[in-house]
C-alpha positions in Angstrom: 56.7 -16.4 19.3 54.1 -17.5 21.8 51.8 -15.2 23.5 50.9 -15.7 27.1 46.9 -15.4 28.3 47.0 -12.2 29.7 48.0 -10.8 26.7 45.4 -12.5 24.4 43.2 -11.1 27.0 44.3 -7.6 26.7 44.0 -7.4 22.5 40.7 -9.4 22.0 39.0 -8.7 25.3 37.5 -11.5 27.7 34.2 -12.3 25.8 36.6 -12.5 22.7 35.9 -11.2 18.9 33.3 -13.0 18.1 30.7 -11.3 20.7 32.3 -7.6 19.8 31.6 -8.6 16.3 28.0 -9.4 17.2 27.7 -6.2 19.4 28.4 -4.1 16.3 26.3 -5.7 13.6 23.1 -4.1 14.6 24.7 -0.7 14.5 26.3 -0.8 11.6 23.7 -2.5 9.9 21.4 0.6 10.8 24.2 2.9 10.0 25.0 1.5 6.2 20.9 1.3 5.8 20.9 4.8 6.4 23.4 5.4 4.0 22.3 3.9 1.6 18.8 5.3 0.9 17.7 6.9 4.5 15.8 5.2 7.0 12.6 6.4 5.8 13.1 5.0 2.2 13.6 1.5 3.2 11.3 -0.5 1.2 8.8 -2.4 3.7 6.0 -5.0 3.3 2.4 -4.7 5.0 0.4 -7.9 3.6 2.3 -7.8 0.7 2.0 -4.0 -0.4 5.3 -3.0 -1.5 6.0 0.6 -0.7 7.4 3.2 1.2 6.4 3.4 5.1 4.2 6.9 5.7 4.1 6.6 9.1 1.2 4.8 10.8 -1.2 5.7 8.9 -0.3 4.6 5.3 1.9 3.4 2.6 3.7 4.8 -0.5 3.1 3.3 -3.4 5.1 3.4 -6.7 3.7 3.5 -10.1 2.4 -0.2 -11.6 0.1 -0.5 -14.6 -3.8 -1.7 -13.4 -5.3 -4.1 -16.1 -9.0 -4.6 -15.4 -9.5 -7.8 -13.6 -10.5 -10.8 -15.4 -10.3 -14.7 -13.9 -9.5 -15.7 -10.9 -5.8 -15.0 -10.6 -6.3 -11.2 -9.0 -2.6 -9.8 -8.0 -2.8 -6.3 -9.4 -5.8 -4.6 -11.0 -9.1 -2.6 -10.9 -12.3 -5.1 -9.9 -14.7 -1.9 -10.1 -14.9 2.1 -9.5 -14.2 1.7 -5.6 -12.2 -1.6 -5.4 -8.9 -2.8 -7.0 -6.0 -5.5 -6.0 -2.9 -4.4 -5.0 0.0 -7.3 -4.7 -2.5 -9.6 -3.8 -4.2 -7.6 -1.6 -8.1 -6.5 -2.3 -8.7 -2.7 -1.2 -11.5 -0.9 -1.0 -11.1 2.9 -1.7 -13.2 4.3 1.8 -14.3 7.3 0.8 -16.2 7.0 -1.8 -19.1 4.5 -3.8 -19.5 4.0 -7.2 -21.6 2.2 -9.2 -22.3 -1.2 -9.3 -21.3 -3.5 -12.2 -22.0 -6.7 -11.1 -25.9 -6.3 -9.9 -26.6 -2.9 -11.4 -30.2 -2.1 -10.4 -30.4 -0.3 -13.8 -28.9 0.3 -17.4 -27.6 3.2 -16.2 -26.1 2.5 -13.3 -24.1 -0.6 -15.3 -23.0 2.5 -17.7 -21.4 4.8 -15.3 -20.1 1.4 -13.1 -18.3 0.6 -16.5 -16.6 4.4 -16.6 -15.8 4.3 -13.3 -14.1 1.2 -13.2 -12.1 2.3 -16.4 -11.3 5.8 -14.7 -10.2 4.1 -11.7 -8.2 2.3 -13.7 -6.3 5.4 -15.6 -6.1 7.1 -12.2 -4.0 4.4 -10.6 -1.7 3.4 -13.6 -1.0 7.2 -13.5 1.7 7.0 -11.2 3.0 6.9 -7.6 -0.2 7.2 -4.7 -0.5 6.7 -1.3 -2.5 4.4 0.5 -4.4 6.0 3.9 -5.9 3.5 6.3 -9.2 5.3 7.4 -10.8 4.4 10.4 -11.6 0.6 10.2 -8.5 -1.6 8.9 -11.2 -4.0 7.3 -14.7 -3.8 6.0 -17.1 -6.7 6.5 -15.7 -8.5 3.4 -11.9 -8.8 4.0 -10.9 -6.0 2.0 -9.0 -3.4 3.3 -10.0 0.1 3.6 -7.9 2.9 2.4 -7.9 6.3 0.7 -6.0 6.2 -2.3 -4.2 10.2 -2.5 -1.7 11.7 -5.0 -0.1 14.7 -4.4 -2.5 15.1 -1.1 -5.7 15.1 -3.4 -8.1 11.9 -3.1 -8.4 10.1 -6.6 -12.0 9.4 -4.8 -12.6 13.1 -5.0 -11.4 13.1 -8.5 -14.3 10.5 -9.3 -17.0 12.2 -7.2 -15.8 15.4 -8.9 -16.3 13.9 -12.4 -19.8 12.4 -11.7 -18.5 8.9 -11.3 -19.0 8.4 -7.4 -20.9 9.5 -5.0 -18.7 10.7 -1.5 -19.3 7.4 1.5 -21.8 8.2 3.6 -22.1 4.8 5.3 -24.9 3.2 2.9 -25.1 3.3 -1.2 -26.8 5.5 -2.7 -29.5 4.9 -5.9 -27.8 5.0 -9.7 -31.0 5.0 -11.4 
């Protein structure tokens, strides 16, 4: 049976199947996404952080174990009490400072650096948090600057609380 062009015309329309097909992908795409786990659940990437988008301001990020850093290969763990690697990616915790470890100016200071880092560490192996950009994106060193939150309650607080940081005030402040 052959089929005459005007009727080939009428059932596949004059651009042809191939461009409705291409009309509909995006939409259905975004429909079956949705679906699936919701549009706000879709697992995104920002310099590597996996996570859930929070809007602009931050990230969602699910529960991983935080060794403490050691060698040079640095993908996910605690460096001190207000820095830590995250998928590659060095953050430094904005509101707060903690002792140094690696120039203490005292004993002391080395002492509660030691703690802090090791809270820091339980804190974030503790379960899901959420990253908050705070002001700046970056500090002077390449690292980026966040506030690290569970449950809408800074884990900075929870060190500052405990004696193990002092709250940023734009300068560090004396250990010893």
């Amino acid at each position: 049976m052959a089929f005459s062009r005007d009727t080939i015309r009428q059932n596949i329309g004059k651009r042809g199947w191939r461009h409705r097909a291409r009309r509909l992908f995006f939409p259905v795409s975004l429909a079956m996404a949705a679906a699936v786990g919701g549009i706000g659940a879709v697992v995104l990437t920002e310099s590597g952080w996996a996570g859930r988008l929070l809007g602009e301001s931050g990230w969602a990020v699910a529960s991983q174990t935080f060794p403490i850093c050691a060698g040079r290969n640095r993908q996910t763990c605690v460096v001190d009490g207000d820095t830590f690697w995250l998928d590659g990616v060095k953050i430094r915790i904005a509101d707060i400072n903690t002792p140094e470890i690696g120039q203490p100016s005292c004993s002391e200071e080395a002492q509660l650096g030691r703690l802090a880092q090791h809270r820091l560490r339980e804190l974030l192996s503790a379960g899901d948090f959420d990253l908050v950009r705070a002001g700046r994106d970056e500090d002077q060193y390449g690292r980026k600057l966040r506030v690290v939150e569970r449950n809408g309650r800074s884990l900075g607080d929870v060190l500052v609380s405990e004696g193990l940081a002092h709250p940023w005030r734009g300068h560090r402040e004396n250990w010893c």
